[in-house]
N, C-alpha and C positions, 0 to 999 in steps of 0.2 A: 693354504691358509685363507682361511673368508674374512673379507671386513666391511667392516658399514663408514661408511665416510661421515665424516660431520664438517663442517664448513661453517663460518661465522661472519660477516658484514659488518662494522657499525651503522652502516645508513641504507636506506633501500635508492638511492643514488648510486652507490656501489653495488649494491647486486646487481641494477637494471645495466650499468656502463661494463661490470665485469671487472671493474676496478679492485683490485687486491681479491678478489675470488680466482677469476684465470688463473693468475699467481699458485694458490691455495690445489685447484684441483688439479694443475700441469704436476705437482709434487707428490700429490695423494695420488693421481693415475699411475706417476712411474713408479712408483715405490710398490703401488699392489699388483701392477703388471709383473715385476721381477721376482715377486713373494707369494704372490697368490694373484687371489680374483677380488674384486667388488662386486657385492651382492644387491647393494642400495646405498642410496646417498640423502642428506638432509642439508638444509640450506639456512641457515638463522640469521634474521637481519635484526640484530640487539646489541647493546651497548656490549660491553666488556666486562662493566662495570655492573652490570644487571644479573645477578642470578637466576630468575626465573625465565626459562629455555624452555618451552615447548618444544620444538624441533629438536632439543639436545635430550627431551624425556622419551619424546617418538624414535629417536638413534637407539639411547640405549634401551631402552626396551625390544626391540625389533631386535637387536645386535645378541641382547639375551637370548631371545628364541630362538636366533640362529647358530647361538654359540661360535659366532663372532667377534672378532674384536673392533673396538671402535677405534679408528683411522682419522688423525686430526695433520692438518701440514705442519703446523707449527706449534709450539706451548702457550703463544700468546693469543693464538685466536682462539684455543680454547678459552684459555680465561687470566688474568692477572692477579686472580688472589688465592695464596695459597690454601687457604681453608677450603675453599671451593676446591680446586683441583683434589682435596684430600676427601672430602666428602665423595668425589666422584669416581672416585679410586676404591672407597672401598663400597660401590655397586654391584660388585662381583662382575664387571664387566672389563675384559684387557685393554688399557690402554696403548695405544703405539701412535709414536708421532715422526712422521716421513723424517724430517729432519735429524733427529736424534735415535733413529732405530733402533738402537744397543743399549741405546739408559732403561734401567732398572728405574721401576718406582721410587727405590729410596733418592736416585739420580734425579730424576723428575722433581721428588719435593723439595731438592737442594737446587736445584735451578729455577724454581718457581720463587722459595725464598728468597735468594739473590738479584731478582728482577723485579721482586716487590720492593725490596732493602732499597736497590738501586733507585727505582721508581720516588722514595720517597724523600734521599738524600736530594734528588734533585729538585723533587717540588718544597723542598729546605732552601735549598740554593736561592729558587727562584724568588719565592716569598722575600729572603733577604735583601735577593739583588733590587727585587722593585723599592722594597722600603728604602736602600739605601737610596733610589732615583729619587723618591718621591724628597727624601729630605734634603738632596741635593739642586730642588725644586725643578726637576724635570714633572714635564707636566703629562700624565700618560693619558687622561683619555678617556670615554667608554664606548669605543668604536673598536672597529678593526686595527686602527694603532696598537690597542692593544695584546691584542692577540699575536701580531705581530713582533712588539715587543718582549712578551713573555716567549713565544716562540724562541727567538733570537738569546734571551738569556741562558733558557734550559738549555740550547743547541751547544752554548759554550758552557754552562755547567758539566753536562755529559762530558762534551772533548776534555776539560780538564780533568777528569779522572781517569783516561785514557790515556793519559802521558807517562805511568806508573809501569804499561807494559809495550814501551818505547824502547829499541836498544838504542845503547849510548850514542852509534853514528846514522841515528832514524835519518837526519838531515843528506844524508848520500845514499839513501838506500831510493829506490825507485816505488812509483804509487802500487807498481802489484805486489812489489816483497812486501811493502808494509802493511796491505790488506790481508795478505798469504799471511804471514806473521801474527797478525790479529785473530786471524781466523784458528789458527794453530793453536793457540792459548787457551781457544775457548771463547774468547770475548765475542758479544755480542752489539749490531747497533744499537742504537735509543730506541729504535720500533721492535726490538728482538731479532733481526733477521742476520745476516754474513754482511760482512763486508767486499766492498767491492771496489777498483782503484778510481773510481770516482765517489763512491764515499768520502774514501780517507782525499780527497783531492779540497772537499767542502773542508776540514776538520784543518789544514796545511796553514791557513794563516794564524787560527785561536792557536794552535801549539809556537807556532814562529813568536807571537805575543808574551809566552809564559817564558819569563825568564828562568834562566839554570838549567836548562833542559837541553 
């Protein structure tokens, strides 16, 4: 099988340090190593949130010619919004994403919707949480406080919806059973990736916090 890689950055900071790209092509080399070959690769340093991809028009087009499929590591570095993903799907170009090998497009656009869903329950959360700060007259800021701040909310918005696929004795199970567990479910982190027992290690006090559980 032939594939054309595509890779995605948000910042040319992260291309030039290698930061979340390494990541990206350690995943897309093993996966076409064990399946095939890489024919070419393309590199896009663009938001997420940005639709217009030059280097994602150069992929797939080259990938057409080659009657290749295009090679992404993850669903989210492709892109974050399902319409997009769906538009690109029906390019007449194969998608395949290292991470999720065996999903079916229709799998794809059900995991794409649920991490957009996800995405926006939380930018809910957070909008709330500030309002409530602000009227409880914490004073946020137009610095880095705040970013910081909204950081820190979302981090514990997320964990609380992660307590739903908690077993009842989470509190005696160990940091790897509960990231294995996580990972088993299907669930994903906040950035989309596996969890791992220093994730859930960050997540150990917000759930200690949440009463009933």
């Amino acid at each position: 099988m032939k594939y054309v890689a595509y890779y995605r950055v948000s910042t040319k900071k992260q291309s030039k340090s290698g930061l979340g790209l390494e990541a990206q092509k350690l995943m897309v080399e093993t996966f076409a190593e064990a399946n095939g070959y890489l024919i070419a690769d393309f590199v896009e340093v663009e938001s997420g949130r940005n639709d217009q991809r030059a280097e994602l028009t150069k992929a797939m087009t080259f990938a057409k010619k080659t009657n290749a499929s295009l090679l992404i590591a993850k669903l989210d570095r492709f892109s974050r919004r399902v319409s997009f993903i769906a538009t690109m799907m029906e390019k007449g170009v194969p998608l395949v994403v290292a991470e999720m090998p065996n999903a079916t497009d229709f799998q794809l656009h059900i995991f794409a919707a649920l991490a957009q869903e996800e995405r926006r329950l939380i930018s809910e959360r957070t909008k709330a949480a500030l309002a409530q700060a602000k009227r409880q007259g914490k004073k946020l800021g137009l610095n880095g406080s705040v970013l910081a701040s909204t950081n820190k909310v979302e981090a514990e918005a997320f964990a609380s919806t992660l307590v739903e696929y908690l077993d009842s004795n989470w509190k005696e199970q160990s940091l790897s059973h509960l990231s294995r567990n996580l990972n088993s479910k299907g669930i994903r982190t906040r950035n989309g990736g596996k969890f791992f027992p220093q994730t859930v290690k960050n997540y150990l006090e917000i759930w200690r916090r949440i009463p009933d559980i």
